[in-house]
DOLONU-940664 format. One line per field, with one value per residue: x negated, y negated, z negated of N, C-alpha, C in turn. Coordinates in Angstrom, 1 decimal. Example, Ala and Ser with C-alpha at 12.3 -4.5 7.8 and 13.67 -1.06 7.14 Angstrom:
2
n_u <- (-13.2,-12.8)
n_v <- (5.7,2.2)
n_w <- (-7.8,-7.1)
ca_u <- (-12.3,-13.7)
ca_v <- (4.5,1.1)
ca_w <- (-7.8,-7.1)
c_u <- (-13.2,-12.9)
c_v <- (3.3,0.0)
c_w <- (-7.8,-7.9)
***
This chain:
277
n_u <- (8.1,7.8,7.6,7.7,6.8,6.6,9.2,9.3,8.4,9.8,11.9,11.1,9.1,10.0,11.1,9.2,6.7,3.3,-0.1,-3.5,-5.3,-3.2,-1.7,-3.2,-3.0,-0.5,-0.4,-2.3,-0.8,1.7,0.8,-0.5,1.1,2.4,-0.4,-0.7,0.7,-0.2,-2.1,-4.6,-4.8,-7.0,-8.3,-6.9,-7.1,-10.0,-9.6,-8.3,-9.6,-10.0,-9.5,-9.2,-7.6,-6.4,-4.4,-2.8,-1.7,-0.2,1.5,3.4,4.2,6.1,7.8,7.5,6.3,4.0,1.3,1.5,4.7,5.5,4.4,5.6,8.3,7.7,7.8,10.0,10.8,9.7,8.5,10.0,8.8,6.1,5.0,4.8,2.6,1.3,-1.6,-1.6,1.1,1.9,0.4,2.2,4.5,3.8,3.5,5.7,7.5,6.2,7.1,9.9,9.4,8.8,11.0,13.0,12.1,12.6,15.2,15.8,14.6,16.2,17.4,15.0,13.2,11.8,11.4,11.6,9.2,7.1,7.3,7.2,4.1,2.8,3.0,1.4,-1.6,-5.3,-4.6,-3.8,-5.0,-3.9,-5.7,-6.3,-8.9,-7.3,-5.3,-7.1,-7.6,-5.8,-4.7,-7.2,-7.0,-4.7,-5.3,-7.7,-6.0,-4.4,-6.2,-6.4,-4.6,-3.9,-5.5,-6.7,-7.6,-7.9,-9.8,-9.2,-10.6,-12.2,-12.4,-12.1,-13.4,-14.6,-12.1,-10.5,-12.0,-11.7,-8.9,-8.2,-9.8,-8.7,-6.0,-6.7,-7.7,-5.5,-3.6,-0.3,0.9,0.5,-0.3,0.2,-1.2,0.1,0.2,0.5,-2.0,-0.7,-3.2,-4.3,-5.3,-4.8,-2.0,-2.0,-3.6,-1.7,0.1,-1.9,-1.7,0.7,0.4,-1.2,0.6,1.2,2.9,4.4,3.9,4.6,3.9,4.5,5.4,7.6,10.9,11.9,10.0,8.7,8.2,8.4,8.4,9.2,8.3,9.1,8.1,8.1,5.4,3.7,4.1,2.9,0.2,-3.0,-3.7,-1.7,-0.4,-0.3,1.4,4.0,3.8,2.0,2.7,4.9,3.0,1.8,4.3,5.1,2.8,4.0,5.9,4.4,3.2,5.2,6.2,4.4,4.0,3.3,0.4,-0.4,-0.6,-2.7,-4.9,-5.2,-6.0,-8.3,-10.0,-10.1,-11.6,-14.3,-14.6,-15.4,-17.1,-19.3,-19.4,-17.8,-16.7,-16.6,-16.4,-13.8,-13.4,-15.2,-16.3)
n_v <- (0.5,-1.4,-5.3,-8.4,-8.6,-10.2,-11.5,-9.7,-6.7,-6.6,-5.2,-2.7,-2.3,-2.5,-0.9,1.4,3.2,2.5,3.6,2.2,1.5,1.5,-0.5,-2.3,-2.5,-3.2,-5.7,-6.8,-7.1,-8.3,-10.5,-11.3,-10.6,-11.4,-11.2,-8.7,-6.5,-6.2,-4.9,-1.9,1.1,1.8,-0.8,-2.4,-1.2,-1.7,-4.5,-4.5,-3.6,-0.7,2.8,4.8,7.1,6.1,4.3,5.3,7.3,5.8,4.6,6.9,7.4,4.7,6.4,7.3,8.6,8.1,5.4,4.2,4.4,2.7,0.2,-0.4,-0.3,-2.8,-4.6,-6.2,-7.2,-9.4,-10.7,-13.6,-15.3,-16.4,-14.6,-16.6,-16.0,-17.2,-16.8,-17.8,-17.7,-14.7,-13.9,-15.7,-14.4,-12.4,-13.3,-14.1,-11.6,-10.4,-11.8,-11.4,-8.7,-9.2,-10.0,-8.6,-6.6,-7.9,-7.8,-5.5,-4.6,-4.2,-1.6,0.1,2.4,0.9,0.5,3.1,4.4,3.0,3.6,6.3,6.0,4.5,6.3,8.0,9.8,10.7,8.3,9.0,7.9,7.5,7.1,7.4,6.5,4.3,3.3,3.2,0.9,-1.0,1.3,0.7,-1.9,-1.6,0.4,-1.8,-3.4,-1.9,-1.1,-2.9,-2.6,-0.1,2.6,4.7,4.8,6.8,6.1,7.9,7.9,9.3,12.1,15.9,18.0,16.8,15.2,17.5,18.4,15.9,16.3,18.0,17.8,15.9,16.6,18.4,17.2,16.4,14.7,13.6,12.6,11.4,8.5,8.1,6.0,5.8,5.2,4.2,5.2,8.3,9.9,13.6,15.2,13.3,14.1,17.2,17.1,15.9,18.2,19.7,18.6,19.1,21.9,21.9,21.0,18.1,15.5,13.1,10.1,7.8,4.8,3.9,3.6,5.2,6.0,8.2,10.1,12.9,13.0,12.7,10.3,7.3,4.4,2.4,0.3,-1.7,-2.1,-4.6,-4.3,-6.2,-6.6,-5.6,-3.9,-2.2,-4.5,-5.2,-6.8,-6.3,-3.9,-4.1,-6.4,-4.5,-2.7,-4.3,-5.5,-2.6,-2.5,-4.8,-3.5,-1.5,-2.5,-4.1,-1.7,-0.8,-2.9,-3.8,-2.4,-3.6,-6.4,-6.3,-5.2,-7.1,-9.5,-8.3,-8.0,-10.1,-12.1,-10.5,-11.5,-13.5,-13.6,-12.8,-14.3,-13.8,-15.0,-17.9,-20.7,-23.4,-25.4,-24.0,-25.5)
n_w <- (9.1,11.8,13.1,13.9,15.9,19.3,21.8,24.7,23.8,21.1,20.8,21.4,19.8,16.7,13.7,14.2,12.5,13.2,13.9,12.5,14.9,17.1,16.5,17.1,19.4,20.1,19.1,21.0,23.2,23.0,22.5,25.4,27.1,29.7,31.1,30.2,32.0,33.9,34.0,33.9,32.2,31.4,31.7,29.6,27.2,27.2,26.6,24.4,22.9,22.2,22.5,25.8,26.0,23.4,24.0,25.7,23.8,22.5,24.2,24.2,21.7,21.8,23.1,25.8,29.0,29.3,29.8,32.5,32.5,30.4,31.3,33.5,31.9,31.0,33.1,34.2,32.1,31.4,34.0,34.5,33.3,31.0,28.4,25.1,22.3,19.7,17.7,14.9,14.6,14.5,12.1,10.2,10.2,8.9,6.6,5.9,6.4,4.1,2.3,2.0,1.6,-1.4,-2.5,-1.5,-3.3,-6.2,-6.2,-6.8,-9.4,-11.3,-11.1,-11.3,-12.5,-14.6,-17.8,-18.8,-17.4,-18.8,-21.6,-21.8,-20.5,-22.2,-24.6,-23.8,-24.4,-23.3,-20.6,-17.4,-14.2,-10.8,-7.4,-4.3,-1.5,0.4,-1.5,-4.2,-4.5,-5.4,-8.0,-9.1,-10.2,-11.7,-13.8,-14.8,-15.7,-17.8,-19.4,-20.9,-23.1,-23.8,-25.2,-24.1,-21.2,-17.6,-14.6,-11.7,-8.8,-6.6,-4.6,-3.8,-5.6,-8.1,-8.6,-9.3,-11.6,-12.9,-13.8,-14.9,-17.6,-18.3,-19.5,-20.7,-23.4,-24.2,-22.1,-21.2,-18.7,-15.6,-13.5,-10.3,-7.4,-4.6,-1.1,1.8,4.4,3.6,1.5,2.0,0.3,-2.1,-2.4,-3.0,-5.4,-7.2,-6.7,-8.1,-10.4,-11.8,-12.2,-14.1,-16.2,-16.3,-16.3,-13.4,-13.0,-9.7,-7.8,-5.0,-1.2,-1.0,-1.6,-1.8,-3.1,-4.4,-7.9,-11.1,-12.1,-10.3,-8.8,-6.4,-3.8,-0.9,1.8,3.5,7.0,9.2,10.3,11.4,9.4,6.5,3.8,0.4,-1.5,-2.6,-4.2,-5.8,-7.0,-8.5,-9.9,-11.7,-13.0,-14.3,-16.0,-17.7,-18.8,-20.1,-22.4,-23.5,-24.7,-26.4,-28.8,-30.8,-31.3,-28.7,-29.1,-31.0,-29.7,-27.3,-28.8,-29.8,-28.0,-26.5,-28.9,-28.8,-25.6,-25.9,-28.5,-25.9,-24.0,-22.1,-20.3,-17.8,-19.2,-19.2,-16.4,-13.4,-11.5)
ca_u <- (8.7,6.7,7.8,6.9,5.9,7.5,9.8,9.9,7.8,10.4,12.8,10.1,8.1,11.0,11.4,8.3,4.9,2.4,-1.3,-3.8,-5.2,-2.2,-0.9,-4.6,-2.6,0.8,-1.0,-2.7,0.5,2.2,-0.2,-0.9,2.1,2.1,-1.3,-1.0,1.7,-1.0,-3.6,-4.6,-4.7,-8.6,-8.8,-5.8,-8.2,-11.1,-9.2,-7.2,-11.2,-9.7,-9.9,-8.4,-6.6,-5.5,-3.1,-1.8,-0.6,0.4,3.1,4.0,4.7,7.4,8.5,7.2,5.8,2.4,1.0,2.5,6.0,5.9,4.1,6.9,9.9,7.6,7.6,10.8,11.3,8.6,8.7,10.8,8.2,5.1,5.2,3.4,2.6,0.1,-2.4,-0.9,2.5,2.0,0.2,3.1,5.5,3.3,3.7,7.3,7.6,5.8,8.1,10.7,9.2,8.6,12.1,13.8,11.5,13.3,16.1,16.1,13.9,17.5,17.9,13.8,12.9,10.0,11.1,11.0,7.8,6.3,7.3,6.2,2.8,2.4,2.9,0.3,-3.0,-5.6,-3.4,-4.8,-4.6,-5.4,-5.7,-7.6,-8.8,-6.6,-4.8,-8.1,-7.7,-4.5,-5.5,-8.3,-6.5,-3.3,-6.4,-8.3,-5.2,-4.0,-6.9,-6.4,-3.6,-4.0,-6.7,-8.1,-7.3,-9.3,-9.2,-9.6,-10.9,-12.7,-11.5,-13.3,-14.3,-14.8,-11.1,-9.8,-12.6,-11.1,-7.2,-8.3,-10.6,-7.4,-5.0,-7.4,-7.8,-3.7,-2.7,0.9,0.9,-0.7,0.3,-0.7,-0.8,0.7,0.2,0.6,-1.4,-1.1,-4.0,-3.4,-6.0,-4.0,-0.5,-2.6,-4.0,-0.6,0.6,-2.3,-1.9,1.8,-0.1,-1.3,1.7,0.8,4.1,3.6,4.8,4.1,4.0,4.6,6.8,8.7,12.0,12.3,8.6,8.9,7.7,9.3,9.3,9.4,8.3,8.6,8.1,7.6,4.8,3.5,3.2,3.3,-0.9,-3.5,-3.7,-1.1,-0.9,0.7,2.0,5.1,3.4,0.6,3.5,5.3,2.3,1.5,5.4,4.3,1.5,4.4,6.6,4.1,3.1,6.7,6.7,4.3,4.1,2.2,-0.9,-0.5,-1.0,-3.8,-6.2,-5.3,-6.8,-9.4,-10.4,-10.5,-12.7,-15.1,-14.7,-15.5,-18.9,-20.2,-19.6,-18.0,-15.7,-16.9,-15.2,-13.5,-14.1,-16.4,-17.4)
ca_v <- (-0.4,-2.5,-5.6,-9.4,-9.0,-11.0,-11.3,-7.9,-5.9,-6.2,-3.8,-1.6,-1.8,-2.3,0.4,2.2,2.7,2.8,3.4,1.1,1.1,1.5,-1.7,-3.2,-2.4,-3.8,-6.8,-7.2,-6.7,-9.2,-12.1,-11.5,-9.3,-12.1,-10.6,-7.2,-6.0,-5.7,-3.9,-0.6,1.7,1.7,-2.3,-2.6,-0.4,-2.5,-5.9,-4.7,-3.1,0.7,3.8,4.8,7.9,5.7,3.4,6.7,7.7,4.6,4.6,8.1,6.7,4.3,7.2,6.8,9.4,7.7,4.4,3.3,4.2,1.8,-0.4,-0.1,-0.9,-4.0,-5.9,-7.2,-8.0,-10.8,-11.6,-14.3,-16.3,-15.7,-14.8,-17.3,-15.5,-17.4,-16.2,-18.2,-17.0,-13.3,-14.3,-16.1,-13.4,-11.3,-14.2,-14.2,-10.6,-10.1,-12.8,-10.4,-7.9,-9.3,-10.1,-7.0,-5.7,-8.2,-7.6,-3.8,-4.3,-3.5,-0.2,0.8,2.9,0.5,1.1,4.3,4.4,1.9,3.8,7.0,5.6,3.8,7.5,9.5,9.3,9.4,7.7,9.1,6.2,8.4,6.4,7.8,6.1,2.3,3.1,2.8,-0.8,-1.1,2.4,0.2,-3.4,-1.5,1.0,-2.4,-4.5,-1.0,-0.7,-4.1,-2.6,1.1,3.0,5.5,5.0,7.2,6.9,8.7,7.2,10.1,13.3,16.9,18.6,15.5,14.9,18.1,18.5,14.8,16.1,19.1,17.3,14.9,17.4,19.1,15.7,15.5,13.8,14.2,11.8,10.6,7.5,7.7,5.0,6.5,4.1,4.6,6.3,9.3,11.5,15.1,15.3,12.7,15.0,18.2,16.6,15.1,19.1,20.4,18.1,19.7,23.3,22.0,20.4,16.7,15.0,12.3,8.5,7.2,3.9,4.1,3.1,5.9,6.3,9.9,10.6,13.9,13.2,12.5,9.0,7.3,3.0,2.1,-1.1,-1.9,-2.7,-5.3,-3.5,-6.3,-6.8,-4.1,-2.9,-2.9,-5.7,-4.8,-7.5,-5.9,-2.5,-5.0,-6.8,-3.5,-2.5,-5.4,-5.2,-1.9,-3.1,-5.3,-2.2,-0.7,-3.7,-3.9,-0.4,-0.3,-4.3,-4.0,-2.6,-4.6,-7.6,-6.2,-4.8,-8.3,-9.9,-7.8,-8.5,-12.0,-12.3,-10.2,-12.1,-15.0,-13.5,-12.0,-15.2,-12.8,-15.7,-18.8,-22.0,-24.8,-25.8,-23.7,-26.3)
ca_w <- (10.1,12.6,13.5,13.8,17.7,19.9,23.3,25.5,22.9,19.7,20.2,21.3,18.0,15.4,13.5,14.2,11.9,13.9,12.8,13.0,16.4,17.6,16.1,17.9,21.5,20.3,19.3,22.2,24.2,22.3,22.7,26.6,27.9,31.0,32.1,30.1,32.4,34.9,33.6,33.7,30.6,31.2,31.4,28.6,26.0,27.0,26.1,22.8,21.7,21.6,23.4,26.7,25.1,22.3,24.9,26.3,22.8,21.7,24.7,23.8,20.5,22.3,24.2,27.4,29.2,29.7,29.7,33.3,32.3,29.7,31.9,33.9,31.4,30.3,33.8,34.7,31.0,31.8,35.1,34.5,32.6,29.9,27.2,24.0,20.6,18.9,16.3,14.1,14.6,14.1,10.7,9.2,10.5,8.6,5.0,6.1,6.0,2.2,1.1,2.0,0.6,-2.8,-2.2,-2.0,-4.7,-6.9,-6.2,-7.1,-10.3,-12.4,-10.9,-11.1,-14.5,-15.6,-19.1,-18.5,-17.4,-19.8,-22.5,-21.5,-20.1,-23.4,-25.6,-23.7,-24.8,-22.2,-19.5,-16.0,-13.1,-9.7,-6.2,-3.4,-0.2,0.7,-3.1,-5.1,-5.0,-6.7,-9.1,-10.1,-10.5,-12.5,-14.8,-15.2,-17.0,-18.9,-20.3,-22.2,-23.9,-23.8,-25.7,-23.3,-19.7,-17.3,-13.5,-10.7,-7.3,-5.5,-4.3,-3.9,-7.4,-9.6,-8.8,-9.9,-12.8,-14.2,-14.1,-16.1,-18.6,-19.4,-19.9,-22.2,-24.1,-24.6,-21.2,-20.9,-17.8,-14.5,-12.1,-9.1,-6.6,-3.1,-0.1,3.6,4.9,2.4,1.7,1.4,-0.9,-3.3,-2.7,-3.2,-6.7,-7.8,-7.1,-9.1,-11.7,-12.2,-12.3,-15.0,-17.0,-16.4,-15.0,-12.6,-11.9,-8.8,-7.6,-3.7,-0.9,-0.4,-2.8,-2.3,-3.2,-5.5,-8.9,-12.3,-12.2,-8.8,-8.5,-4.9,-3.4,0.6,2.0,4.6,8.2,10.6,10.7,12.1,8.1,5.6,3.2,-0.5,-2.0,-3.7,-5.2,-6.8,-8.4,-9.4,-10.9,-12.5,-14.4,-14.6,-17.3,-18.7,-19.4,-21.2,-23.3,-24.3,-25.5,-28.0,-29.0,-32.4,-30.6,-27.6,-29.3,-31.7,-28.7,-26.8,-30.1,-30.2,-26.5,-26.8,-29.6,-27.8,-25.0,-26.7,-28.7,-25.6,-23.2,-20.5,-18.6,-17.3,-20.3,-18.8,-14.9,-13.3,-10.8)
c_u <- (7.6,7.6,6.9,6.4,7.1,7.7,9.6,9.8,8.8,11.3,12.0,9.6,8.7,11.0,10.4,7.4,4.0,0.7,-2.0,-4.1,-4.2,-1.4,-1.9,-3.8,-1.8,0.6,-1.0,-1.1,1.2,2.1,-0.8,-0.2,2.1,1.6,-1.3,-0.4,1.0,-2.0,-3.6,-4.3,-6.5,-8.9,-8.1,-6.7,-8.9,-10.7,-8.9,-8.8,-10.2,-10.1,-8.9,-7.0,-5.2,-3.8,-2.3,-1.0,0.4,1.9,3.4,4.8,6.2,8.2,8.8,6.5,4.0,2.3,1.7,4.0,6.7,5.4,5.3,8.4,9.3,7.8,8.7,11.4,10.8,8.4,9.2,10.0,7.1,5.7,4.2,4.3,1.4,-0.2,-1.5,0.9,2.6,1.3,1.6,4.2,5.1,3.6,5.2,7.9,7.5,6.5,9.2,10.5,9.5,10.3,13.3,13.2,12.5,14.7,16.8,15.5,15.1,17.3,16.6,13.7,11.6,10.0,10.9,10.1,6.9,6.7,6.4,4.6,2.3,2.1,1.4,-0.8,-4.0,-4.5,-4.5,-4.3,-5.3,-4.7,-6.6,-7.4,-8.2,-5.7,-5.8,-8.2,-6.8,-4.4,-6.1,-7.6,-5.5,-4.4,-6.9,-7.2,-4.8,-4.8,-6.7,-5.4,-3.6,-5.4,-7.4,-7.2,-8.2,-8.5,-10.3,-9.5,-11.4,-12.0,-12.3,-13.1,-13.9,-13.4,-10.0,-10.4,-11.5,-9.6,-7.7,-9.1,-9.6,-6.8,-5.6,-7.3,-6.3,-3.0,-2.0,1.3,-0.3,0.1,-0.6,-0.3,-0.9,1.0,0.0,-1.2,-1.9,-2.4,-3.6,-4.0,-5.3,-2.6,-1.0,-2.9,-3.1,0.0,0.1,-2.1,-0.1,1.3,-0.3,-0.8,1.6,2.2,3.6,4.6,3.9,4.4,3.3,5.6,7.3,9.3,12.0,10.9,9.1,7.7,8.6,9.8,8.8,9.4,8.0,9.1,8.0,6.2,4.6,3.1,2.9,1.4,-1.5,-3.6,-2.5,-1.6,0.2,0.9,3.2,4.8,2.6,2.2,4.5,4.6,1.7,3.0,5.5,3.6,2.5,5.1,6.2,3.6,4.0,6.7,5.9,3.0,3.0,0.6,-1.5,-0.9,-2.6,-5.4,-6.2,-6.3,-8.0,-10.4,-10.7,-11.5,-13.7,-15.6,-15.6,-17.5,-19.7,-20.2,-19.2,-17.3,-16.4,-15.7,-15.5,-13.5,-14.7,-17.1,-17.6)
c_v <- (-1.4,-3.3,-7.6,-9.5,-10.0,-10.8,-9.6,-7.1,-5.7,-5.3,-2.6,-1.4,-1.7,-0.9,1.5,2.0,3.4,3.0,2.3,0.4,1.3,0.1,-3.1,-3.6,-3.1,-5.5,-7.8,-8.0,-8.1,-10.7,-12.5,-10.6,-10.2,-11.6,-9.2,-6.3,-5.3,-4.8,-2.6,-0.4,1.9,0.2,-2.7,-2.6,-1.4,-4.0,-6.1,-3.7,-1.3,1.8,4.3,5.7,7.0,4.7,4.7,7.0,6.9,3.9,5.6,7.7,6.3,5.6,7.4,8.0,9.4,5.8,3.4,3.7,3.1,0.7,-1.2,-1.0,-2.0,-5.5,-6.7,-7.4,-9.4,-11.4,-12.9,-15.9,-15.4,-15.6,-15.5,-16.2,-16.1,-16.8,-16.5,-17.6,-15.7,-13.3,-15.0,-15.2,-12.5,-11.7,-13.5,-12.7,-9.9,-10.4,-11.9,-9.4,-7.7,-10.1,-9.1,-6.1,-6.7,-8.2,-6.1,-3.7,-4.0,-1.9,0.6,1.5,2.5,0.5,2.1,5.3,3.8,2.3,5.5,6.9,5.1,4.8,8.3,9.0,10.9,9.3,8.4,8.6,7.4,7.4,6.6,6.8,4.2,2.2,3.0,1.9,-1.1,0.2,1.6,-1.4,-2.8,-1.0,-0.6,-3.0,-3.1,-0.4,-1.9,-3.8,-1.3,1.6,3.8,5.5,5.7,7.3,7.3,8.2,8.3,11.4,14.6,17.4,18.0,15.3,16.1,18.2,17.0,15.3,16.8,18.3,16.3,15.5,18.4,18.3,15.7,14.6,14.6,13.8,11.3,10.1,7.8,7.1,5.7,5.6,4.5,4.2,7.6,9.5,12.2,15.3,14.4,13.9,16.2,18.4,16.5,17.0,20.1,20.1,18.6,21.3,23.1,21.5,18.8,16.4,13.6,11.2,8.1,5.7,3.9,2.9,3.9,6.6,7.4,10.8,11.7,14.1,12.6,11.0,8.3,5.3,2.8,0.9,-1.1,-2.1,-3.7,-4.2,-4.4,-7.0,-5.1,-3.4,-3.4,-3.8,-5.0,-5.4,-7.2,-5.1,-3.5,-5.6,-6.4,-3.1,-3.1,-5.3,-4.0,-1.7,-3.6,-4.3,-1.5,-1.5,-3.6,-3.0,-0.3,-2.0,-4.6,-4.0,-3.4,-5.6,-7.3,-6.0,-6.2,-9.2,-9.7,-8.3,-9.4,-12.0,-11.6,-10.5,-13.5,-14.9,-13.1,-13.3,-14.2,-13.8,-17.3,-20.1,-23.2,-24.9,-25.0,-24.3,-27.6)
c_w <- (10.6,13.3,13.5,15.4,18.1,21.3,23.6,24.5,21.3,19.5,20.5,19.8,16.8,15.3,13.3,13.5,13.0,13.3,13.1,14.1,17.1,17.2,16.8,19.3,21.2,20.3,20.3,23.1,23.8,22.6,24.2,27.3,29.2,31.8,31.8,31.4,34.1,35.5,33.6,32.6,30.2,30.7,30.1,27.3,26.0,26.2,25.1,21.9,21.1,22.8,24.4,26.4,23.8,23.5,25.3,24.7,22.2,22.9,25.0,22.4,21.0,22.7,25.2,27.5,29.2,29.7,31.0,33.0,31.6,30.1,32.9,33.8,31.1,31.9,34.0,33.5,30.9,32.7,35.5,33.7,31.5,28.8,25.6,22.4,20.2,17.8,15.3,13.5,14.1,12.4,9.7,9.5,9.5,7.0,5.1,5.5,4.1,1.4,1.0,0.9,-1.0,-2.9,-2.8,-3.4,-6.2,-7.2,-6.7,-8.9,-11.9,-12.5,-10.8,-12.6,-14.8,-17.1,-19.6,-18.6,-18.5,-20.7,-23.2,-20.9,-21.5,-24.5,-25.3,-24.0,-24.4,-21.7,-18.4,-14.9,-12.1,-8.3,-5.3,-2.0,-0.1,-0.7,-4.2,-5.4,-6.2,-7.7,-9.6,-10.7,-11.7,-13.8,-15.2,-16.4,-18.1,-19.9,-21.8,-22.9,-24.4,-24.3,-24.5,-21.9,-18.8,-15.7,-12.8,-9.5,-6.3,-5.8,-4.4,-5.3,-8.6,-9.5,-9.8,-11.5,-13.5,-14.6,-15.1,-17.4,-19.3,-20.0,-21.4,-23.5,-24.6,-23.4,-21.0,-19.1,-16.8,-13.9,-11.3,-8.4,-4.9,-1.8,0.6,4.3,3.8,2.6,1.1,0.9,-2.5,-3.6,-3.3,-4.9,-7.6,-7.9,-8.2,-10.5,-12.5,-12.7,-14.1,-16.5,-17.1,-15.5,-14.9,-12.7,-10.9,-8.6,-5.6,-3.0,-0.6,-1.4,-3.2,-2.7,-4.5,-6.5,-9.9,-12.5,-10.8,-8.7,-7.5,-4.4,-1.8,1.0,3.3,5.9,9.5,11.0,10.8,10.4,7.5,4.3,1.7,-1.5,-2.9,-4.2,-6.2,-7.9,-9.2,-10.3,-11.9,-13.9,-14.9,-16.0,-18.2,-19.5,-20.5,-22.8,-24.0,-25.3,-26.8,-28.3,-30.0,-31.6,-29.4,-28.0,-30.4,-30.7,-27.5,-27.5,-29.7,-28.9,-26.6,-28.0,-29.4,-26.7,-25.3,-27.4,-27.7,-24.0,-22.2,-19.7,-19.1,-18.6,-19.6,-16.6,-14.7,-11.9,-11.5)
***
């Protein structure tokens, strides 16, 4: 869903994901529909920093035949006066939105199977974390804290070879389980992975936004769409309860390798004590 624009442009864009340069033009549109309404689709491109093609697709998108059709339905929406969207505005549209988000995510967290998960993630030993592409971040943030509780965590960030060699090398090991983190915009290289890694008896939890994502266990949160990237404010803090889930499950060792951590931390000076200005 894209929304967050303002005046003519919102029932246009509700509803729709758009990609990124294409959320460059809505932008645009948005914050200078007054003068856009006048512009070519050559001068349009030049102003919103895209390509001439891209404006043609991006009012195909709408459902316009072409760039002046939708040129077209936008003038005597405005004619009538400018339209203001400041920077500012479309940024807290964008807070406003997350809040939502992390909103609805709480609201569901009854009916999600994070014990589920967090019990089975806590049994398998290795755990395999895979995230390719704009999901490597949060792969690597959710792998970083599960390692503080989990003995052998191993992930996977690149694709090609080394991705298939690591599924197989876990599964050899005794992995029963792989999360993968599934963010807009897929790669078919991650879905491809996620099917081989069923080839070879590994069942999957994901951590996505999309409910009906086909794997065994299924944590889906929303994400932010109303800036030129998404923003993922509710998966981070699925994945994060996530970590607590599995903590929970197996409690003895959770608290022994926390221990252990910390007094390591401690002989080897790894964090900054007290203030660090």
């Amino acid at each position: 869903m894209v929304g967050g624009y303002h005046g003519a442009m919102e029932p246009l864009l509700n509803g729709r994901r758009l990609s990124p340069v294409q959320r460059r033009i809505a932008h645009y549109l948005s914050e200078h529909l007054d003068e856009a309404i006048f512009l070519s689709s050559v001068e349009l491109a030049e102003r919103a920093g895209v390509s001439q093609p891209s404006v043609t697709r991006f009012a195909v998108v709408l459902g316009f035949a072409g760039y002046p059709e939708l040129r077209q339905a936008l003038r005597p929406m405005v004619m009538g006066g400018p339209v203001e969207a400041p920077r500012d505005s479309l940024l807290r549209g964008a807070f406003d939105n997350e809040i939502r988000n992390l909103t609805l995510l709480r609201e569901r967290l009854a009916s999600l199977p994070l014990k589920e998960a967090g019990e089975a993630l806590a049994a398998t030993e290795p755990l395999v974390v895979l995230g390719l592409r704009v999901s490597s971040g949060l792969a690597t943030t959710f792998a970083y804290y599960a390692r503080r509780i989990h003995p052998d965590v191993r992930l996977l960030t690149h694709g090609g070879s080394e991705l298939a060699d690591g599924l197989h090398a876990a599964r050899r090991a005794g992995a029963e389980w792989v999360v993968a983190v599934l963010l807009p915009r897929y790669p078919v290289e991650a879905v491809q992975a996620l099917e081989y890694a069923g080839k070879l008896g590994l069942r999957t939890a994901v951590i996505t936004d999309k409910p009906g994502f086909p794997a065994e266990i299924v944590l889906d949160a929303p994400v932010g769409d109303r800036l030129v990237f998404d923003s993922h404010a509710a998966p981070l803090a699925l994945a994060m309860a996530l970590v607590e889930a599995m903590a929970d499950a197996a409690p003895l060792r959770t608290q022994a390798r926390l221990e252990e951590y910390e007094r390591m931390t401690d002989e080897t000076g790894t964090f900054v004590q007290g203030d660090p200005a």
